[in-house]
C-alpha positions in Angstrom: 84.1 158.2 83.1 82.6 159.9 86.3 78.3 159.0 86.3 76.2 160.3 89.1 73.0 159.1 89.7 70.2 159.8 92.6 68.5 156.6 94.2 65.8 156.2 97.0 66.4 153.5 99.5 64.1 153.0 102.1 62.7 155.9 101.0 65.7 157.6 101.8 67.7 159.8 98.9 70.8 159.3 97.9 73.4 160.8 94.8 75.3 158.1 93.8 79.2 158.7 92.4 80.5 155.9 90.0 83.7 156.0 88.2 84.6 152.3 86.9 88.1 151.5 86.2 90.9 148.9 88.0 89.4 145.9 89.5 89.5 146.6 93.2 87.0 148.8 94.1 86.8 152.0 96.8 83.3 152.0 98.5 81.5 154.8 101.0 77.8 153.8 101.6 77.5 156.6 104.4 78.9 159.6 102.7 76.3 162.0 103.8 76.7 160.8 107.4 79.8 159.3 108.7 81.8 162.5 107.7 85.1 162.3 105.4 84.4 159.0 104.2 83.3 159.9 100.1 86.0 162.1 100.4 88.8 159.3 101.4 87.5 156.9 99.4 87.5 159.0 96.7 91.3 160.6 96.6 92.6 156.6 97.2 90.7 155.8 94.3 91.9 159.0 92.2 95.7 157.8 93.7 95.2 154.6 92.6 93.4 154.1 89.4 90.4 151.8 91.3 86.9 151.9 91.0 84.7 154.5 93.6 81.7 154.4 94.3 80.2 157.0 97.2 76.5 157.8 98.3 75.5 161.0 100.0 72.4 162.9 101.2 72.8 166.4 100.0 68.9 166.7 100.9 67.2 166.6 104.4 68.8 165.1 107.9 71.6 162.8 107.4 69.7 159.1 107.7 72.1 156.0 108.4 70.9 152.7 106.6 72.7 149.8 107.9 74.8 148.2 105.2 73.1 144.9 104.7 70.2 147.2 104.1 72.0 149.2 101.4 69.7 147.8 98.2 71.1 146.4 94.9 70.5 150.2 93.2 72.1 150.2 89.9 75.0 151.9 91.0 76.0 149.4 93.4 74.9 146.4 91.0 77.6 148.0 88.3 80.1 148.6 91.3 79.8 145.0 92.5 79.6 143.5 89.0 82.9 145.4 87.9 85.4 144.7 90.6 86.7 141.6 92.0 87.5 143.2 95.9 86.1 146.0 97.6 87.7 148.0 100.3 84.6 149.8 102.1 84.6 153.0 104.2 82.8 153.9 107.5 83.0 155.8 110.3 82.8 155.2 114.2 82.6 157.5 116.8 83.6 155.3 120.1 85.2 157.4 122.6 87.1 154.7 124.5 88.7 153.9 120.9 89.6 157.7 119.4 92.8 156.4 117.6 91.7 152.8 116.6 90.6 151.7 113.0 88.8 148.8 112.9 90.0 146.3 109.8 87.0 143.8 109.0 85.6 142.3 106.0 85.4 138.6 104.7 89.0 138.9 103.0 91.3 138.6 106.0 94.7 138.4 104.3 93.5 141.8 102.3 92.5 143.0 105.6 96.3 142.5 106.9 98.2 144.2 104.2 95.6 147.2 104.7 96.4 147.5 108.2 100.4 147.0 107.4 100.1 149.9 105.5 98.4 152.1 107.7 100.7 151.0 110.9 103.6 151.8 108.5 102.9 155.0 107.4 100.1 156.5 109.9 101.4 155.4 113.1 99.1 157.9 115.2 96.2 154.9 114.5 96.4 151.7 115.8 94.8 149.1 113.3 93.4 145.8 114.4 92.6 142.7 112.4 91.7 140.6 115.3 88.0 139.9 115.0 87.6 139.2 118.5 89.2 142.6 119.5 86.5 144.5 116.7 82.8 145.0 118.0 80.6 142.8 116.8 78.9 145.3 114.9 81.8 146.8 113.4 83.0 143.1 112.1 81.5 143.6 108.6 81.2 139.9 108.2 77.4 139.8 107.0 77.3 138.0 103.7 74.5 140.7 102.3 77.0 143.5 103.3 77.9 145.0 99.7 81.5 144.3 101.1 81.4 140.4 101.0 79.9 140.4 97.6 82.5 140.9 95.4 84.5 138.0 93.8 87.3 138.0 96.5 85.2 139.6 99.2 86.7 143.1 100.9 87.9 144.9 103.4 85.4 147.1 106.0 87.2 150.4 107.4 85.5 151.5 110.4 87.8 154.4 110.8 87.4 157.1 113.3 86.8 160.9 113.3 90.9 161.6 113.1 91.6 159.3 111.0 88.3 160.7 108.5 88.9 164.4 108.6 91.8 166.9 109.0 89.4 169.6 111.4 87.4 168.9 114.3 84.2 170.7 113.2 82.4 169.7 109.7 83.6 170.8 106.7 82.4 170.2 103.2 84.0 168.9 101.8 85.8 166.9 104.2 89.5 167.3 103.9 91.2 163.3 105.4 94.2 163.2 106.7 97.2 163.3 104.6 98.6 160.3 106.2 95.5 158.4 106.2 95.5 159.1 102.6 98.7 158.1 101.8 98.6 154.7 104.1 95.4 153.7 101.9 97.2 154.3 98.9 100.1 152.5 99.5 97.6 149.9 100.7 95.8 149.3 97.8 98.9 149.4 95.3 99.8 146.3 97.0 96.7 144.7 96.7 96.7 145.6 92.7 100.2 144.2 92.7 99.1 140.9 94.6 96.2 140.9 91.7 98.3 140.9 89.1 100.5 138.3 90.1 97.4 135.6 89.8 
């Protein structure tokens, strides 16, 4: 079951999508402003029977909250509460880096299969796992990120615009690459299957 809710952070509104199911968990906290984002997270999580949860801004100028600032709302208390790993979805827009996705998070060996999966199956994006190769700020490493809180920690996807959306201007809603789509998927099937096997 699908519940949207609206939430004010920082004074900032958001419409919060949560649809509980497996145990690993599909997360966009910038919907409404790092473009194709909700939209990726939520067909992976449709593919793959896990838990979503996306916030957007369908009101006023697209704000961007940092993540550690993203409060404990409801919906991301439930979120948190329910799954056991999350795999969390951004967007960068460096221009020395147009190809690159960025694999960070607390839960490095999660981290490797997710990049595995995209350098099998959407070779036009290089991953990398390295932490010293991934800006600082891109790292998602912070223990009050929403990514790090789960049992088992997460993954942070700092993806870029190609690898977020199919056409170079904005569309709504965002159409992701197939391939993306598909890597992702593949991705997280492995992780549910690695689950299991505790």
């Amino acid at each position: 079951m699908t519940h949207t809710e609206r939430v004010t952070i920082e004074g900032v509104d958001f419409l919060t999508t949560l649809h509980l199911a497996g145990p690993i968990g599909l997360l966009a906290l910038h919907g409404g402003v790092e473009g194709g984002t909700a939209e990726l997270a939520a067909e992976v999580a449709a593919r793959t029977g896990a838990t979503l949860l996306t916030f957007t801004q369908p009101l006023g100028p697209p704000t961007h909250i940092p993540s550690t600032r993203m409060s404990p709302c409801t919906p991301l208390t439930t979120f948190l509460t329910h799954t056991t790993l999350t795999i969390s979805l951004h967007g960068h827009s460096r221009r020395d880096a147009p190809r690159t996705i960025y694999v960070g998070g607390s839960n490095r060996p999660a981290a490797r299969v997710l990049a595995t999966a995209l350098s099998d199956r959407a070779p036009l994006f290089l991953p990398l796992t390295a932490l010293s190769e991934i800006p600082a700020p891109l790292r998602g490493l912070h223990p009050d990120n929403p990514v790090n809180r789960t049992r088992d920690g997460g993954v942070q996807l700092e993806l870029p615009v190609l690898a977020r959306t199919s056409h170079p201007a904005p569309t709504a809603p965002e159409i992701p690459p197939e391939e993306v789509v598909e890597a992702l998927t593949a991705g997280v099937r492995s992780l549910m299957g690695r689950d299991e096997q505790r």
